[in-house]
Structures are given as C-alpha cells and as structure tokens.
C-alpha positions as CSV (number, residue, x, y, z in Angstrom):
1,X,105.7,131.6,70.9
2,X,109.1,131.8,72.3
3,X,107.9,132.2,75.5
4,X,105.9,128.8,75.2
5,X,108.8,127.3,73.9
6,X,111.1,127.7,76.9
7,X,108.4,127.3,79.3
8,X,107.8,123.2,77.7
9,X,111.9,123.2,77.3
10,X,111.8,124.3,81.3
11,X,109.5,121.4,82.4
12,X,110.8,118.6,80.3
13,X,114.1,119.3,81.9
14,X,112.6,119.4,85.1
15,X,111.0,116.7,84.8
16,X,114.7,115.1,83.6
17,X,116.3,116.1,86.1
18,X,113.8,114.5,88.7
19,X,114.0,111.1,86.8
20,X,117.8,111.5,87.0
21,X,117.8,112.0,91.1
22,X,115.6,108.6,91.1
23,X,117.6,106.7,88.6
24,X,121.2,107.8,90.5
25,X,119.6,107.4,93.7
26,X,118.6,103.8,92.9
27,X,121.7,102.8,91.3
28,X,124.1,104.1,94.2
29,X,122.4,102.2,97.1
30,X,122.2,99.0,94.6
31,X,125.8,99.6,94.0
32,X,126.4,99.9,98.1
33,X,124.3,97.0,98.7
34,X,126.8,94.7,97.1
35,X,129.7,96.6,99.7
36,X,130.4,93.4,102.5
37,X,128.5,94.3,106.0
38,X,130.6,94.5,109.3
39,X,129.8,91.5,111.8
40,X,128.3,92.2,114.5
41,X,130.8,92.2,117.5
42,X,130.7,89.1,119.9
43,X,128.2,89.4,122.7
44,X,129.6,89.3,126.1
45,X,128.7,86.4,128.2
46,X,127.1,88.4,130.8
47,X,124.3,90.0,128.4
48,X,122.2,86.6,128.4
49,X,119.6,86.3,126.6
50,X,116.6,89.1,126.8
51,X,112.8,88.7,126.9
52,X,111.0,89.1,124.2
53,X,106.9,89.6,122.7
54,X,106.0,89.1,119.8
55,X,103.4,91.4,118.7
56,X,101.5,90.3,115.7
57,X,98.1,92.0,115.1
58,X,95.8,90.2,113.2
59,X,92.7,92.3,111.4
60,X,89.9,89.5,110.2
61,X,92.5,87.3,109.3
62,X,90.7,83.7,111.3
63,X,93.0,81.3,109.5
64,X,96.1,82.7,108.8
65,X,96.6,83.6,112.5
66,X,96.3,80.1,113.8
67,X,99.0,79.0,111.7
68,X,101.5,81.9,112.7
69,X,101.0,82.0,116.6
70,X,101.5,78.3,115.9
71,X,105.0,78.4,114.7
72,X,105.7,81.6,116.8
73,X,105.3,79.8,120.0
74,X,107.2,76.7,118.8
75,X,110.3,78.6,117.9
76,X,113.5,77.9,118.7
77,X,115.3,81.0,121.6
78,X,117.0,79.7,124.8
79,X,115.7,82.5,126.5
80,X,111.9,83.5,127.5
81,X,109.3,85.0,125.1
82,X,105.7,85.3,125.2
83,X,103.3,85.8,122.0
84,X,100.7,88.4,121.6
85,X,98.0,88.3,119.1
86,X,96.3,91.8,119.0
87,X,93.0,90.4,117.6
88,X,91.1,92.9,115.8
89,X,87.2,91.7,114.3
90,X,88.8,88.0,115.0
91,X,85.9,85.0,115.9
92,X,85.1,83.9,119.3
93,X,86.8,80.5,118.1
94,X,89.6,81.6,116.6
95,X,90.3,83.4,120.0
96,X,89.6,80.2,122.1
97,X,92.0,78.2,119.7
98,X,94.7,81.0,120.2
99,X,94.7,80.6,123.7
100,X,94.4,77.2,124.0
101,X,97.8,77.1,121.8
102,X,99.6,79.1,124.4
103,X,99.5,82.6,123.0
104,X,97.7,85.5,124.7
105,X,95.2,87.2,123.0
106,X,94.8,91.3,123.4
107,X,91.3,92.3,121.7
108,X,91.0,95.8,120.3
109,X,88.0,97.3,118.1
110,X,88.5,100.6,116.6
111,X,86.0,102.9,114.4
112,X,88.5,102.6,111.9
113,X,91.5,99.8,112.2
114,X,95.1,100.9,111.4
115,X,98.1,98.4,112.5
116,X,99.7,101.6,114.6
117,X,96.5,102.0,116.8
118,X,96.4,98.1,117.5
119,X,100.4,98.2,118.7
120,X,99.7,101.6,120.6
121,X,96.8,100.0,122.6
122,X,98.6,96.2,123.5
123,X,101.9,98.2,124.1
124,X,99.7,100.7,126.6
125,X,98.0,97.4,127.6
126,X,101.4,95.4,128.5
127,X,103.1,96.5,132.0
128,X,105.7,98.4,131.9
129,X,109.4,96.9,132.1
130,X,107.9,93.2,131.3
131,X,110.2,92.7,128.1
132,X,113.5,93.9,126.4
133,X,112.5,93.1,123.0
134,X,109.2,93.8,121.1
135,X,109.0,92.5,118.3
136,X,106.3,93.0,115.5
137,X,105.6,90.2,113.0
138,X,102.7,90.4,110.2
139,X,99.8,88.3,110.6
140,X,101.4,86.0,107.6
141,X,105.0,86.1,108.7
142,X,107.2,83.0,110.0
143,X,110.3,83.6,111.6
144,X,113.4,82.1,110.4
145,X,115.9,79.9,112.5
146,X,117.5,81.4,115.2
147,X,115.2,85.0,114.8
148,X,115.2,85.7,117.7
149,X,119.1,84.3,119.0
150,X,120.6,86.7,116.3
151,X,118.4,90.1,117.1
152,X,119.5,89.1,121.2
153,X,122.9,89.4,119.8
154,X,121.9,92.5,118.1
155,X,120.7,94.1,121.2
156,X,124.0,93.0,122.9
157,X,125.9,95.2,120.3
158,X,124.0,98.0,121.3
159,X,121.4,98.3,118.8
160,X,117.8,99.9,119.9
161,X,115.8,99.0,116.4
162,X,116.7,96.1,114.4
163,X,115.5,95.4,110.7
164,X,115.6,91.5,109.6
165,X,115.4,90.6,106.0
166,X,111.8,89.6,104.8
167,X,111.7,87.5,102.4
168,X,109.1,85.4,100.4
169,X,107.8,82.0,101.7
170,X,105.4,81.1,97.8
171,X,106.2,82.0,94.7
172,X,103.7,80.0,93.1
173,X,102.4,82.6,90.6
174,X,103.9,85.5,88.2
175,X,102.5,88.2,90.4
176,X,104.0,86.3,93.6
177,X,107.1,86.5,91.8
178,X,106.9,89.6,90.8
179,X,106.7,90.6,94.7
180,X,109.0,88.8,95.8
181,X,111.5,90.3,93.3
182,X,110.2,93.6,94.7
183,X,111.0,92.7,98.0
184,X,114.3,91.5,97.4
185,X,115.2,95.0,95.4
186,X,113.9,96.7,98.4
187,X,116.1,94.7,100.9
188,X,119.2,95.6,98.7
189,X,118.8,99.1,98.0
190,X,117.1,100.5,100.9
191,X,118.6,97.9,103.6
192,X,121.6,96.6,103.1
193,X,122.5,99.2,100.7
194,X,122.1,101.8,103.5
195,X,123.3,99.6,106.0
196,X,126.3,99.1,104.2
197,X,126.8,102.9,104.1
198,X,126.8,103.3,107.8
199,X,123.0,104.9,107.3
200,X,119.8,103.3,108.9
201,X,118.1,100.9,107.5
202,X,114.3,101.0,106.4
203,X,111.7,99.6,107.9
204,X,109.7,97.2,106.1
205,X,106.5,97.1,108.6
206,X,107.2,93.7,109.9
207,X,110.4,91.2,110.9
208,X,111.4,94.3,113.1
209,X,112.5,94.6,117.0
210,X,112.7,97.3,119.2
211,X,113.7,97.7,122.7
212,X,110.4,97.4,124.6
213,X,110.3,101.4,126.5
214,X,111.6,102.9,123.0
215,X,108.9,101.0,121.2
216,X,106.5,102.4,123.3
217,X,107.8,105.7,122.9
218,X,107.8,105.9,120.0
219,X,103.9,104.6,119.1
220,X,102.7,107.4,121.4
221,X,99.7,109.3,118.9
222,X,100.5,107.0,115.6
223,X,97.0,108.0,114.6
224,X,95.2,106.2,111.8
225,X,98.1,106.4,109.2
226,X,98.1,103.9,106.5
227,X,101.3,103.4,106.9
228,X,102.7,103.3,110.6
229,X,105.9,101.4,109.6
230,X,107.2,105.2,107.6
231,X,105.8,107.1,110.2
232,X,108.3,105.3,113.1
233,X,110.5,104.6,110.5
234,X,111.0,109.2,110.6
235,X,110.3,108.8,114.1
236,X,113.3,107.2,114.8
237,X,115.4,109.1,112.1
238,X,114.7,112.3,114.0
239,X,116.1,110.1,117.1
240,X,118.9,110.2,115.5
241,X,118.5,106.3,116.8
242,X,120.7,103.8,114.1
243,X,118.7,100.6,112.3
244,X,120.7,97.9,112.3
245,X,119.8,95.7,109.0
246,X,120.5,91.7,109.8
247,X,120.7,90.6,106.3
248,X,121.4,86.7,106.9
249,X,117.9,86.7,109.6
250,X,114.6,85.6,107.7
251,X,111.3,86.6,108.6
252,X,109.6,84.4,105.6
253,X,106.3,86.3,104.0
254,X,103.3,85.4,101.9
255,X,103.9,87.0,98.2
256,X,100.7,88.6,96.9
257,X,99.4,85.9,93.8
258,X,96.9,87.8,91.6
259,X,96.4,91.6,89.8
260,X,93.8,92.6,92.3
261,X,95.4,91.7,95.3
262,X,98.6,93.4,94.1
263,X,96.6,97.0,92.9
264,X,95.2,97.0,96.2
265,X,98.3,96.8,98.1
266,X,100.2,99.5,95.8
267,X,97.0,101.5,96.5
268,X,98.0,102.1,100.4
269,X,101.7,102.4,99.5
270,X,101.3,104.8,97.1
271,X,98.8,106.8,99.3
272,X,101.3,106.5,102.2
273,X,104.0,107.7,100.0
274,X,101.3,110.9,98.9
275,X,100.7,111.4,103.2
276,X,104.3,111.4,104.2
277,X,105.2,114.0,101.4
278,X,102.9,116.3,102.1
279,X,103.3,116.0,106.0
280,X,106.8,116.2,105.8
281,X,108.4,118.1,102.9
282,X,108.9,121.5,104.6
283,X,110.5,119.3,107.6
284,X,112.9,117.7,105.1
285,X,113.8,120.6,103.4
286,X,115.0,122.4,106.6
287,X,117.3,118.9,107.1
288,X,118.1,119.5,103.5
289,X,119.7,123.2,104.4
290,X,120.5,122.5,108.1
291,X,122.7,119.4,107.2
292,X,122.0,118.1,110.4
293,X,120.5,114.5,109.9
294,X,121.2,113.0,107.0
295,X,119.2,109.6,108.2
296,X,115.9,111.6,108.2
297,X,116.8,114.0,105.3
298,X,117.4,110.4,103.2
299,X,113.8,109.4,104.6
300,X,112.0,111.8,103.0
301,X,114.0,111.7,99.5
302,X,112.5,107.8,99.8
303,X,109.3,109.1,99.9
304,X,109.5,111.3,96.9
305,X,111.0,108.4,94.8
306,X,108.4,107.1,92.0
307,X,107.4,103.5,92.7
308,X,109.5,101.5,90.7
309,X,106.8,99.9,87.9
310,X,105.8,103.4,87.4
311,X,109.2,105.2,86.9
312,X,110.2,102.2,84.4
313,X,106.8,102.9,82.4
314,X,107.9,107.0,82.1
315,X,111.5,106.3,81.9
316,X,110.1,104.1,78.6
317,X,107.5,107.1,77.8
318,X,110.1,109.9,77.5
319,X,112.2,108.0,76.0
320,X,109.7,107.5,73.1
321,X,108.2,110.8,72.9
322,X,112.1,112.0,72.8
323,X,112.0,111.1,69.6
324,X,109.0,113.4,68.0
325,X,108.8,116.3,70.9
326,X,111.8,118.8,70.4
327,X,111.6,120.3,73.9
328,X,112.4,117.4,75.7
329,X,116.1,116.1,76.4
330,X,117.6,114.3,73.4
331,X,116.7,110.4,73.5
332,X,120.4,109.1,74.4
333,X,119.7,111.0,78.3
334,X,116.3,109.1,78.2
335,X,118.4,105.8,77.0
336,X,121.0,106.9,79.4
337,X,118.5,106.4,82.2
338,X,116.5,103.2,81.3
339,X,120.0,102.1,81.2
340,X,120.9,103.4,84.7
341,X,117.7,102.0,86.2
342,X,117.9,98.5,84.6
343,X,121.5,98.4,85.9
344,X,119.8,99.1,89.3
345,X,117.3,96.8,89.2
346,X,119.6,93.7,88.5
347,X,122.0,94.1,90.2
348,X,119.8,94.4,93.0
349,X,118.2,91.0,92.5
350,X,119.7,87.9,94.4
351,X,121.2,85.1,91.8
352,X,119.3,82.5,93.3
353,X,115.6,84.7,91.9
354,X,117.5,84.1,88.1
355,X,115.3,81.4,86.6
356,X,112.3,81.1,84.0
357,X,110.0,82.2,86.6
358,X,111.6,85.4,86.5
359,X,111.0,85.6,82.7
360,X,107.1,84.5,83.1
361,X,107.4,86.7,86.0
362,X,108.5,90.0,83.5
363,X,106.2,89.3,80.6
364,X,103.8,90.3,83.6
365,X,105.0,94.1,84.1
366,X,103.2,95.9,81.2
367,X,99.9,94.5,83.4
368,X,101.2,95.4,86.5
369,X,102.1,98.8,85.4
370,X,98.7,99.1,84.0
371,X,97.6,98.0,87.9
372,X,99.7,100.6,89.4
373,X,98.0,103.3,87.1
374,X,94.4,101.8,88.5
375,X,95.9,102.1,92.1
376,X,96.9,105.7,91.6
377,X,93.4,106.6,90.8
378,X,92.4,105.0,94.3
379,X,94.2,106.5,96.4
380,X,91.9,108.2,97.7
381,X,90.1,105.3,98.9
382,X,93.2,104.0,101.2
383,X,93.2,107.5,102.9
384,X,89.4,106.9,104.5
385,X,89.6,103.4,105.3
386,X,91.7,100.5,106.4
387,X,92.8,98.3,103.1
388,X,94.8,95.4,104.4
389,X,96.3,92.8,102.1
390,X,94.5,89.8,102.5
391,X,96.1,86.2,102.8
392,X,95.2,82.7,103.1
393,X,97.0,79.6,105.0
394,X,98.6,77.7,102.9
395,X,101.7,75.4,103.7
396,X,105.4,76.7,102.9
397,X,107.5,75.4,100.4
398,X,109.6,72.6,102.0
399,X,112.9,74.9,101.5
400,X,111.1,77.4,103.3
401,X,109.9,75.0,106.4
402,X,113.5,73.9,106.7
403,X,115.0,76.9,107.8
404,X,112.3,77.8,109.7
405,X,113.5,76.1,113.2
C-alpha cells in the first residue's frame, strides 16, 4: 500500500512539475515580450533595394488566390519583385486569371500535398541567383504597407530570415476572435518575447523572408511533414542563423470563424507538435547537456509545451481534484499556477483586443477546449493526409484595407 502511495505521490508531482516548466516558461517570454526591441540600424545608401518573390502556394483554394496575387502584385516596394503562385489542384481558369493579372503560375501535383514539397519544387524550379528575397505568404495573407521596404531594410542589417507579425484581417465571429487572440499571444511570447531576449524568433508558417540561396538550402528533403514551418524553423536553429522578429510589419490573415474549422486546424498542430517530439527529443537533450545552442535547445522545449486551451483545462482539473486526491500537490500550487498562466495570457494580449468581443469571445473556451479534446483523438488522421485550413474571399475590414498599401 505504501508502495502505491508513493508511486501516485511520484506522478502527481511529476506531473506538477511539468505544468510548472509550461506555466514559468509562458510567463517569462510574456514578461520579455513587453522589454522595448532595438531598431534596426540605418541601411547604407548603397544596399538599394533587393529583388524579391513572393511565393504563395495555393492547394484548391480557386477564390481566395485571385484576391491575394491581386493585392500582392499591386503592392507598394520601389524596387523589383515578381509573384509566384505554386498552384496545386487549382482550375484551368483560375490559372488563366492568375496570369492574366501579372503573376506567374508554377503548377505542382503530388500523391500527397504538403506546403514544404510545393516550395521545394518552385524553389528547384526558379534559376538560381534570380532573387535576394523569397518570401512565403499563405494563400489568404495580405501584406501590410511597406512589407516588403522594411524586410529590405532588414536584409541591409544583416539578417538572413526575417519573421513579420501576422495578424488578423476578420474578427467577425467568437471563434475568429478567439484566433486572433491566439495569434497575438503567440506573436508576444514566442516572437517578440524571444526577440527581445536576443533569441530567434519563431516562425509562424507565413509573412516570412529568407535570403533566396539559404531558402533553398534549407527546403532541401522537407518531406511530407505537416508542419514545414517547425521543421525550417530547427533547421535554421541548428544554423545557428538569428530570426529577426519585425514587430511593427503586418502580414494581415484570415481568422478561422466556426468549431469545425478550428478542431481541424488544432488537429495538424497538435500532430506536428507529436512528430517533432518524437523526431527530435534525443537531439534536444544532447543540446540540453552540450549547452551549445540554446536557440535550438529552446525549439524543442516549444514543442513539448501543452497547447494553451488544453493546459488551462488541466491547470483547472488538478486544481479541482487537489481538493479530494491526497497525493496530489496541495491546491494553493495548482492556484498558484492558474494564476501564473492567466498572468501570462493577459499580459500577452494587445490593449487594442480588450473589448466585449473578447468576453463573447471567452464564454467560447469551454467549447473550444472540448474541440481540442476531439482534435487530439485525430491526430492520427493529419499524419496520413494533407488537412489544410480552408478559407473563403471575403473583403477586409476597412481598418485593415487602409494599412494595406
């Protein structure tokens, strides 16, 4: 009985002491995230200004696309850029319209379509040397004003990968909220948090640049991973190459707007999260003793994080079972946490998100826990084939199409 007694006593605390890492870890990059960012230095005169492609692949998405490569080819850079849409299971139409607008159109078709194969092939596709600058927008993303000005000025500083900051263009239901909310945590903590630390930034997937030979190094065998932006996001780490995070530079991006849209999504990033753990644990842990490069080593302790919904729903669980189980830590550690990871969470959120939308958008989270219990039990799923968020055009709010140009 004794023996029983300690072994429960041993995982609780276990298990405590896991929750603690994610609650600290949380609250010490949302802490850092409000620490001011260092300008970038002036660019010297002689730089100019680089060429860039915009590479946005775009898998069965007819509509949306048109819109994008729109706005992409009518943006505003005083130096030369070309756009690329990597058109994957795209209509005959849709690829007439594309090229009629101005872009050029690379067409892929793969057994099984993953965003990494579909850069790999257009970068092996484009000649070598043709750019400075790739950069890679989702098939939904608008750039901000001046995009492409400020990563040039990036580049001119000496940056090879540069992170903007993705943000939403709707918020026109709770779950859109709810995203966007998400998004902007994500930008504080594990962007400008990091950033602010003199670490790497994340990447996010889209709204990145890279300089065109590096990029190309780098996709070289991305395989069919469900999530290529974590695979060059260690990549790079093990580079020891620096993300620079450009906080104040909007790449505007459609908010997911209903429960099965949004279980989907957390489906592939939760089974991304399960593939990069188990690929790269042992590799971490010899960072971990080696001490060697503390950008990668803070990769994979990203990916052993609990998604957010989910560690606020057994932060809440523990706390509550602290009360009748006798093994488990007393409930003020529990309370001590929820604390800690409230504290996180807030202070992470921009001011300008503080309004009763965020309140409709909360009385949401019990269902969207529920969802990311559903997407847990899919993962599976995302693993043996492609599960890309879907979107649809729709026009921008007009704050939104104001900063766009």
């Amino acid at each position: 009985m004794l023996v029983i007694q300690f072994l429960l006593q041993s995982v609780f605390y276990l298990i405590g002491a896991y929750l603690l890492f994610n609650c600290a870890y949380l609250l010490f990059f949302s802490l850092a995230g409000h620490k001011s960012i260092k300008s970038l230095p002036r660019p010297d005169i002689k730089e100019g200004h680089r060429r860039f492609c915009i590479l946005i692949p775009a898998f069965k998405e007819d509509n949306v696309i048109l819109e994008t490569t729109k706005a992409a080819l009518h943006h505003t850079y005083l130096g030369e850029f070309d756009v690329f849409v990597i058109a994957d299971g795209l209509q005959p139409e849709t690829i007439r319209t594309l090229k009629s607008q101005g872009a050029e159109v690379i067409e892929v078709s793969f057994e099984k379509s993953t965003k990494g194969k579909a850069l790999e092939t257009a970068m092996n596709t484009l000649p070598p040397n043709a750019y400075d600058i790739a950069v890679v927008l989702d098939v939904d993303n608008l750039m901000g004003a001046n995009f492409m000005g400020e990563v040039n000025k990036a580049f001119a500083a000496g940056y090879y990968v540069v992170q903007a900051h993705r943000t939403a263009k709707n918020m026109d239901s709770a779950f859109a909220v709810l995203d966007a909310c998400n998004e902007e945590i994500n930008n504080h903590i594990f962007r400008k948090g990091h950033f602010a630390m003199g670490m790497s930034s994340s990447l996010i997937g889209s709204g990145m640049a890279f300089e065109y030979g590096y990029f190309k190094k780098i996709l070289v065998g991305i395989g069919e991973t469900v999530g290529e932006d974590k695979e060059i996001d260690l990549r790079i780490a093990r580079d020891q190459v620096k993300v620079c995070y450009l906080d104040k530079v909007y790449v505007y991006d459609e908010k997911i707007e209903n429960a099965q849209v949004f279980t989907k999504q957390r489906t592939r990033w939760i089974a991304t999260q399960v593939e990069f753990v188990q690929k790269y644990a042992v590799e971490g842990l010899k960072q971990l003793l080696a001490l060697k490069n503390l950008d990668y080593l803070d990769k994979i302790l990203q990916s052993i994080i609990l998604p957010r919904t989910l560690l606020a729903g057994v932060l809440g669980f523990f706390f509550v079972i602290s009360w009748f189980v006798p093994y488990a830590p007393a409930s003020p550690f529990w309370a001590a946490l929820l604390l800690a990871f409230c504290a996180a969470m807030f202070l992470a959120l921009p001011g300008r998100l503080y309004n009763s939308n965020l309140f409709a958008a909360m009385l949401r989270l019990p269902y969207a826990l529920f969802c990311m219990c559903a997407a847990l039990l899919k993962i599976n799923t995302a693993k043996s084939s492609f599960l890309p968020t879907p979107h649809k055009a729709k026009a921008v709010t007009s704050d939104v199409n104001n900063k766009l140009y």
